[in-house]
N, C-alpha and C positions, 0 to 999 in steps of 0.2 A: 385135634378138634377141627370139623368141618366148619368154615368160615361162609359168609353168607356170598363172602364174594367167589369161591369155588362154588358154591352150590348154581350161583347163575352162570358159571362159564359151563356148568353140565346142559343146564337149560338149552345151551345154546345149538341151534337148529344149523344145517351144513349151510341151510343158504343164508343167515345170516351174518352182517358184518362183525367180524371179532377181533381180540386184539391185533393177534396175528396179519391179518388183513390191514389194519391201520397201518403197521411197522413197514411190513412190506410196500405198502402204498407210499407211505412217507419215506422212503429211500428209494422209490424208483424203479420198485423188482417185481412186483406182483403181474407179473404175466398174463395172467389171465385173471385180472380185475372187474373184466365186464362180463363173469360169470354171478358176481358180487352187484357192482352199481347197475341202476337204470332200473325194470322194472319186469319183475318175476314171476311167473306161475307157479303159485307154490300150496300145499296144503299146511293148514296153522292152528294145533288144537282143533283138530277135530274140521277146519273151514276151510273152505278152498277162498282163495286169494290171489292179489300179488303184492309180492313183499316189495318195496320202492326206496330206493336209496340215491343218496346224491350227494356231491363234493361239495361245498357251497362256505367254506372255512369262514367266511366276514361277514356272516348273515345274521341277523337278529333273531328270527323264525323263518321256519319255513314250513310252510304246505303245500300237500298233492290237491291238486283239483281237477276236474273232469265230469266226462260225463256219466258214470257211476253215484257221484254226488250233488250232481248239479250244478259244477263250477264254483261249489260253495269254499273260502279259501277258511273260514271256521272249522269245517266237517272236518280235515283229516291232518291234523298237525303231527310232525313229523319229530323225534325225539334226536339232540343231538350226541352224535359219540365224540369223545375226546379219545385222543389229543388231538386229531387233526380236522377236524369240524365236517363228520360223516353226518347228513342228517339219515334216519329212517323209518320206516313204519309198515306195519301189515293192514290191506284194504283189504275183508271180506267181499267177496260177491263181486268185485271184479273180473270182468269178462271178457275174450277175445277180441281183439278190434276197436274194444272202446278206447276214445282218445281221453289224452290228460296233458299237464303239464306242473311246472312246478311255481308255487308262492311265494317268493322271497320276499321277505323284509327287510329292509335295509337297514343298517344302523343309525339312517336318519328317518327310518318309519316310510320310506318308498315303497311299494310292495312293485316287482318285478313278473313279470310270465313268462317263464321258461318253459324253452322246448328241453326234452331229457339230453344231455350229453352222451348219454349210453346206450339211447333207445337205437333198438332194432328194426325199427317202422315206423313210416311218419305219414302222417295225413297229406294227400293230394294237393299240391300247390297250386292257388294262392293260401291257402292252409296251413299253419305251421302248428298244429298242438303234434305230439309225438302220439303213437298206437301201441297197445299192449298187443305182443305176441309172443308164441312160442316156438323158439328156432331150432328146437333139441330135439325134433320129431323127423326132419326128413330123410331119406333112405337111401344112399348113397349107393350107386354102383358100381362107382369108377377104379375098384380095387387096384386094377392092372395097370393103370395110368399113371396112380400115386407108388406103385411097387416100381414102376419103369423108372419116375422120378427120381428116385435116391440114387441111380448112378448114370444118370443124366449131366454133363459137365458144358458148361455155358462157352468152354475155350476148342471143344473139339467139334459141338455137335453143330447139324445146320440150325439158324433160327433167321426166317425170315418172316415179318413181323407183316399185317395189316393192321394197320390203327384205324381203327371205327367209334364215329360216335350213333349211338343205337338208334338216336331220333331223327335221324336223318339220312340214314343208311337205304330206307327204305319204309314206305309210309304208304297204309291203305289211303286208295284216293275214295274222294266224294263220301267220307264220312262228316258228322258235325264236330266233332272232339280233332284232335290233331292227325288221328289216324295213325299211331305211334304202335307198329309192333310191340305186341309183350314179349316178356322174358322169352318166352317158352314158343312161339311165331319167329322171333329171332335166332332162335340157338339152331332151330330146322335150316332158317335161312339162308343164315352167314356159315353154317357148318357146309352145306354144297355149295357155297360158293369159294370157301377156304380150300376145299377139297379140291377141285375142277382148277383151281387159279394155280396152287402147290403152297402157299404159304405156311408156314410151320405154327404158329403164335398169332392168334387176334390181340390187340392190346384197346382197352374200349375204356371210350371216356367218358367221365361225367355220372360214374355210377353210385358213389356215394350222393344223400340226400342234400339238395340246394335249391335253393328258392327261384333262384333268378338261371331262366334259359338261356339267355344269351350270357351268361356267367361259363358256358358250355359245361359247368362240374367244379370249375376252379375256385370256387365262394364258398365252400363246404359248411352246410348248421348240421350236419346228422352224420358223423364219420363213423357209425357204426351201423350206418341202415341203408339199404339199397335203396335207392331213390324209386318211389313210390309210383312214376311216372308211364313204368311197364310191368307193373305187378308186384304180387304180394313177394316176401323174404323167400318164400318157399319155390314160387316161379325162380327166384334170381338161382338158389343153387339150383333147380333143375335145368337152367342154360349152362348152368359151369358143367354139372354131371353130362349131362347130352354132348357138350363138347370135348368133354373126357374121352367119351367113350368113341369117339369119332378122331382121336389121336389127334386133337389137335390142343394146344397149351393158351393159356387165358393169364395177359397181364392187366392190370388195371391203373389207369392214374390215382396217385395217390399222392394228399397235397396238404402236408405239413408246415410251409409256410410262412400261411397267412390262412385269418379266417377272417369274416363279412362280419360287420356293425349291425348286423340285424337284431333288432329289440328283442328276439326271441330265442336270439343265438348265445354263442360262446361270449360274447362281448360285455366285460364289467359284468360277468355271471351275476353274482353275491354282491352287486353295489359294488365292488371295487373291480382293479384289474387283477382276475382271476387266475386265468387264462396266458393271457398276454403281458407281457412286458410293464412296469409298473410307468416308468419314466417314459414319454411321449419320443425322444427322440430314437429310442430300442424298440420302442412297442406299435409302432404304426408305421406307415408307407406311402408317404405324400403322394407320389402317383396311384395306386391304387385306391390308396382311402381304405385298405384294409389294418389288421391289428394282425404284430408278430407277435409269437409263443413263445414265452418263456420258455425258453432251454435249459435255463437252471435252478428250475422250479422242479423237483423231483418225480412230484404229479402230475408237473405238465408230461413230463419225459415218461410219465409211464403209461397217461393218457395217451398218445403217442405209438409209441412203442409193444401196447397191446394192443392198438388197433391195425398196426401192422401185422402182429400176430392174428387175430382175429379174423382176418380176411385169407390169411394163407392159411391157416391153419383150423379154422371152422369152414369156411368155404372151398379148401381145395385151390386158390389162387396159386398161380406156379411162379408168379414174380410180382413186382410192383413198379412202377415208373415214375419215379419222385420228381415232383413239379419244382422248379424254378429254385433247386440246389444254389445255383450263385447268390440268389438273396437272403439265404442261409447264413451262408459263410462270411458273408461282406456288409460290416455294420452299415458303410457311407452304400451301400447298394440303393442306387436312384433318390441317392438325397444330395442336397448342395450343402455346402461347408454352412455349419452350426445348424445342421440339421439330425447330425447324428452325436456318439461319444465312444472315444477312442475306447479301446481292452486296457487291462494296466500296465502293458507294457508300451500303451502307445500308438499299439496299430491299429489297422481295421479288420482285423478278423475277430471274426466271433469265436471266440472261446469256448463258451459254451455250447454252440450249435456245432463244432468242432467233434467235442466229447458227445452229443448227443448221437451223431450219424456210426462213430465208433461203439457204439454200444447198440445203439439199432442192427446194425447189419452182424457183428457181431449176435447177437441175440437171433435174430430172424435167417440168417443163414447157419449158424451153427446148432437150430432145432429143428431147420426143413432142408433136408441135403438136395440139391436139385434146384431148388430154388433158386430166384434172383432178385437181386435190388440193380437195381435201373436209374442212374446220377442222369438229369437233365441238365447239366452243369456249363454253361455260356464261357468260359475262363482256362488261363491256362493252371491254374489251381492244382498244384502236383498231387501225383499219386491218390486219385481219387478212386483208380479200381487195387491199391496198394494196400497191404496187410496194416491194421491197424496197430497189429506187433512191428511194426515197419516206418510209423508214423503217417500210415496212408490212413483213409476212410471208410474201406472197407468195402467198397458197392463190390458187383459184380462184373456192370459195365456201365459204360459211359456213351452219351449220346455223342457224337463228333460232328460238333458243329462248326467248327473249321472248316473240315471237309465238307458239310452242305453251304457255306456262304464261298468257298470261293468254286466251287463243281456250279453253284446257280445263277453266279455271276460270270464262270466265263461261257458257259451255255446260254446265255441272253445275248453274248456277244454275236455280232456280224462275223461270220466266217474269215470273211476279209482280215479283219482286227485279233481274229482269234493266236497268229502268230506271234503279235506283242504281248500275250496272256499268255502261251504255253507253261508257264511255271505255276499255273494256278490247278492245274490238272495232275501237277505231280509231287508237289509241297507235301500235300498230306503223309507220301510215305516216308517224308523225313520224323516223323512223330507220328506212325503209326504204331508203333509197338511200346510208347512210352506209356498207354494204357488201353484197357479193352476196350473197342471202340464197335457203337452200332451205329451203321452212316444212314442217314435218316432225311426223309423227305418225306416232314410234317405237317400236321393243319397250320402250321404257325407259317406254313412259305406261301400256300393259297388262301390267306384272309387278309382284310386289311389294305386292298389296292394292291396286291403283291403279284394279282393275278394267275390264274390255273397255271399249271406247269405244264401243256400244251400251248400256251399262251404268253410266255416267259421266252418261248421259241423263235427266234429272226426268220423272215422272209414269210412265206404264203403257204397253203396248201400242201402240197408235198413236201417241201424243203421245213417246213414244221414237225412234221410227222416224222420225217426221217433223221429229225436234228434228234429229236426224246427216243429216238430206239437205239441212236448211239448212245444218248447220255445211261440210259436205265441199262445199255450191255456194258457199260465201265465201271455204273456201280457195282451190278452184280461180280464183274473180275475181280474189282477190286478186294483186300483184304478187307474183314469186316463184316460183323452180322449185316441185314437190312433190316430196312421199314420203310413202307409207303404207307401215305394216305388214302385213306377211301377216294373213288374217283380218278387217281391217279394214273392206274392201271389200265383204263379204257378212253385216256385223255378228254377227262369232264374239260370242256370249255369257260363255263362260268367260275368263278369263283365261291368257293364252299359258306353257307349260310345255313346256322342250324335249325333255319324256318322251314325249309325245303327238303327234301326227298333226291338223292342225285341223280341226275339226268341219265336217267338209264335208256329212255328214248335214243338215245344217240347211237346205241350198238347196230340197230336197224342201219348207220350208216359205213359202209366200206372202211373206210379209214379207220373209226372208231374201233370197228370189229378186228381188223388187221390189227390193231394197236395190241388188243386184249390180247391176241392169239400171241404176240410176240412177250409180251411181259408173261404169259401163263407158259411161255416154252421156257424163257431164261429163269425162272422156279423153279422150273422143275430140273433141268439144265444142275440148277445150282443145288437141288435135293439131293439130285444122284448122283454126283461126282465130289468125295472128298475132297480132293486139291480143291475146291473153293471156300473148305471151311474147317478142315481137321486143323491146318498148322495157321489160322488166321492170328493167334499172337506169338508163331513162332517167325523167326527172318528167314528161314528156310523155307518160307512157303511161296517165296514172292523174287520174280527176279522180272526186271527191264532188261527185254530184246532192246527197245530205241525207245527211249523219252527226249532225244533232243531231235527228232526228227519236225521241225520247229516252224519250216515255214510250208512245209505239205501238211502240219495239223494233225499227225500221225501216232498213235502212242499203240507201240505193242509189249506186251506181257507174256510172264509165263507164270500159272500157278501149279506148286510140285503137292500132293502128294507125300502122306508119309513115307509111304512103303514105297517111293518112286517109279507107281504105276498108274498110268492113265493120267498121265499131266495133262494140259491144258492150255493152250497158245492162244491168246486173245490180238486181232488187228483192230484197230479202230480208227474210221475217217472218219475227221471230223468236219470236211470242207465237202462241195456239191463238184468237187472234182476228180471225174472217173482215174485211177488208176490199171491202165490196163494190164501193164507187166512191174507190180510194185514185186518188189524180192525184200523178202523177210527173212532173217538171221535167225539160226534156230540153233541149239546147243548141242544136239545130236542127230547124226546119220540117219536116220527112222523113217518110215512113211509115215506123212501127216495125213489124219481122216478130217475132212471138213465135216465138224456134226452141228452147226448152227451158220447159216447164212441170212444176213439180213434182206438180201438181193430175195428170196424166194416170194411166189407171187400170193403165200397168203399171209406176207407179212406188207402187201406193197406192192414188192419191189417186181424185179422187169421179170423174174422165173427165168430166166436165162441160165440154160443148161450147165452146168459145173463138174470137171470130174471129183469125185470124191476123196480121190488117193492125192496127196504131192509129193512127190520122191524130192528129198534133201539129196543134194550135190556138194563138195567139197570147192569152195568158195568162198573166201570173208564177205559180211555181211554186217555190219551194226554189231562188228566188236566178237560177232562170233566166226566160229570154223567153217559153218555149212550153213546154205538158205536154200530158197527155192522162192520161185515167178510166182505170185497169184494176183488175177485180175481183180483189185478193188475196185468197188462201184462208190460211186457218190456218196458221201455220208453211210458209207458201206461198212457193216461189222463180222468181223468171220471167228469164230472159234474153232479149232481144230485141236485134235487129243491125238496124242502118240505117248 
């Protein structure tokens, strides 16, 4: 006998919430949950609509309001699902683009206005209602990009990274509005300029929807909606697509966290702590003044967790670059004693946030092959790019920020002084292979008084210039993905400000220009030659000619090659003192081709004639069999392949 409660599980329409969807939500699995919440174009009996759904478990009532009804919080009450407090409802005559939010009532009769947690668009900020659209229509063409992607491997291939933030990258002048390229003005932009420079990967920030600019993206109220700021949802994948198709890869910051106190935001959704951490000392961040997420809240973790999905996987995203991983992992992270509370074993790690990154990555790598997760991780926190079958975390790589605090600190030094620092130039590859490492020079070194990294440089003029085209040719030898920052690459002077547009004016000057020409030769340099990035986590890829050549300032390298063809000799001075007849140790008998000299005059330097060939002679040198004479110049870098 048909029962009345079968009869309504027939009733039930694909885009509605159902049991199934509960279950799955309330364990943490439902992958593609914000195909479900937030708010839907749908036809219902005969009407066209959008069907609206929201998490809101401690809420009294709740309604949609908007502009469809007139902000009226009577007009459209929302019916609740159990068990786990789904509210939802179908609005007839709802329409594209009109904005809404949501009514809660508190259990002490507070009524709340929320922006959607799921929405896909949100109203132009200072604005916070969220906007109905539909993101299931646009036309993908990147076929070849996302085919190329599944045997794409993050340990063999090159990736060198530009981090850009979009509103500042470049901005129409003498308009009244900010003058903030769109999506779609962007993706032309920064696509010839990826192309021309050699970079492999733009990683761009601040894309999800946030209220506050100088927040740069970090303060997220809309983790499911492109921030409104350059265009509609349908502009943002046609930047992804256009850059597909232009071979080049799109990571995004993406920042689980912490989320902002904004009245309209995730914060005490439903009248209570929803979202976040119940106890004050778990759930907030005295410095920041933002609210942590529950991580063992199974909705949070699948909130979470499908929004990872979401972005790779509806947008075509080829990695993500997860924001401030150590506050993650470390309860007492930026609080003073009886600020935080220990796990139950005692310690300060987060347990929970433990299991959350292992299931994230796990999930979002093992459904997007090619892909990557990206650990911004400050700590020496083992095994972070380490198999979660292995007790690692799972990411794919990790930012090395080791390697950028002590490479920025002994490059600030006086040449003079830099002898007493040699060890700071070569530390890093005592733990370079204890995980996948991308060495990075971020927005985070040029804000803040830290000053451009042109200006981080000792002495004046030349001896500036020449000091950053040794440091950028050591990162590039060194093992290890890259990343610069925007500006970086044509040594912006000022310090980056996301009010401003960066000082492109400056290429019009010699130096500036010579800068660029030398950062866009060592990309490419590093595109075309495996030894700089097939065996970057193997120890076969990396050998020191001389690291203790200590008080000439001198560090040479070799990077091999799998197939032990076309290796690569890197010299590098790092002092303003010519070497005329310096002899460098080399492993084998070979003629060496000088294919990058810093000396050449459109990087600078004096263009002082060079022969091309060095014939290796039989002669100890720095520990090897055979070397040969080459004239270093001044803060002079030479690569040469044999």
């Amino acid at each position: 006998m048909k029962t009345k409660k079968n009869e309504e599980k027939k009733k039930l329409q694909p885009f509605e919430i159902g049991e199934l969807d509960q279950y799955l939500f309330g364990q943490g699995t439902h992958y593609e949950i914000y195909k479900k919440l937030g708010a839907h174009r749908v036809k219902m009996n005969g009407k066209e609509g959008v069907y609206f759904a929201v998490w809101a478990p401690h809420a009294k009532r709740v309604s949609v309001i908007g502009e469809f009804n007139e902000w009226d919080f009577d007009a459209d009450y929302m019916e609740r699902q159990d068990p786990i407090g789904i509210y939802t409802c179908f609005v007839p005559g709802v329409k594209e683009g009109d904005m809404y939010k949501f009514c809660i009532e508190t259990q002490h009769g507070k009524r709340l206005f929320k922006a959607d947690p799921f929405a896909n668009y949100a109203e132009l900020r200072p604005g916070t209602a969220s906007r109905v659209t539909d993101i299931s229509h646009f036309k993908w063409g990147d076929a070849a990009w996302m085919t190329a992607r599944e045997t794409w491997d993050n340990k063999t291939n090159p990736m060198s990274i530009y981090e850009v933030h979009p509103g500042s990258w470049m901005r129409h002048p003498g308009r009244e509005d900010e003058g903030f390229y769109t999506y779609r003005e962007f993706a032309h932009a920064i696509a010839d300029y990826v192309k021309k420079m050699g970079y492999t990967h733009v990683e761009l920030m601040g894309m999800a929807e946030h209220p506050y600019d100088g927040s740069w993206g970090y303060q997220v109220t809309g983790y499911y909606a492109p921030t409104s700021r350059y265009g509609t949802p349908e502009d943002f994948a046609y930047m992804i697509d256009y850059l597909h198709k232009n071979k080049i890869g799109v990571i995004l910051d993406w920042v689980p966290a912490h989320f902002p106190r904004d009245a309209h935001g995730l914060a005490d959704f439903d009248g209570t702590p929803t979202f976040e951490y119940a106890d004050p000392k778990k759930g907030e961040h005295p410095d920041w003044g933002t609210k942590i997420f529950d991580y063992g809240k199974p909705e949070v973790q699948n909130f979470l967790i499908a929004n990872a999905l979401f972005w790779i996987e509806h947008y075509h995203v080829d990695g993500l670059r997860v924001d401030a991983v150590a506050s993650m992992l470390y309860l007492d992270y930026g609080k003073q004693d009886g600020q935080w509370v220990a796990n139950k074993y005692g310690g300060n790690e987060n347990l929970e946030a433990i299991a959350f990154f292992r299931h994230l990555n796990s999930v979002v790598l093992g459904r997007n092959r090619g892909s990557v997760m990206i650990a911004e991780e400050s700590t020496a926190w083992p095994k972070v790019t380490g198999d979660p079958e292995d007790d690692g975390l799972g990411f794919s790589l990790k930012w090395n920020m080791g390697w950028m605090h002590d490479f920025t600190e002994y490059m600030k030094l006086d040449p003079l002084f830099r002898k007493n620092a040699h060890y700071m130039m070569t530390f890093s590859m005592e733990y370079a292979y204890s995980e996948n490492y991308i060495l990075v020079l971020s927005h985070d070194e040029v804000v803040h008084l830290k000053c451009s990294m042109i200006n981080k440089m000792p002495g004046l003029g030349f001896d500036k210039f020449a000091n950053l085209k040794a440091g950028y040719a050591f990162m590039i030898g060194h093992p290890g993905k890259k990343l610069l920052f925007m500006g970086q690459d044509f040594a912006q002077l000022r310090e980056w400000s996301e009010e401003r547009e960066l000082d492109w004016y400056l290429l019009a000057e010699q130096p500036h220009q010579q800068m660029q020409n030398w950062v866009q030769d060592l990309l490419h340099l590093y595109r075309k030659n495996k030894a700089l990035y097939e065996l970057d986590t193997d120890e076969k890829g990396f050998d020191w000619i001389n690291k203790d050549d200590i008080f000439r300032s001198i560090f040479s390298f070799v990077r091999h090659s799998k197939d032990g063809k076309k290796n690569l000799l890197f010299v590098c001075n790092f002092t303003p003192m010519e070497r005329p007849d310096y002899r460098v140790g080399v492993p084998k008998r070979k003629q060496y081709k000088l294919i990058l000299n810093s000396d050449d005059a459109k990087y600078g330097g004096s263009g002082e004639e060079r022969p091309l060939i060095y014939k290796s002679v039989l002669g100890e040198c720095d520990g090897q069999k055979y070397s040969f004479e080459y004239p270093l110049p001044a803060y002079g870098v030479a690569v040469f392949e044999y």
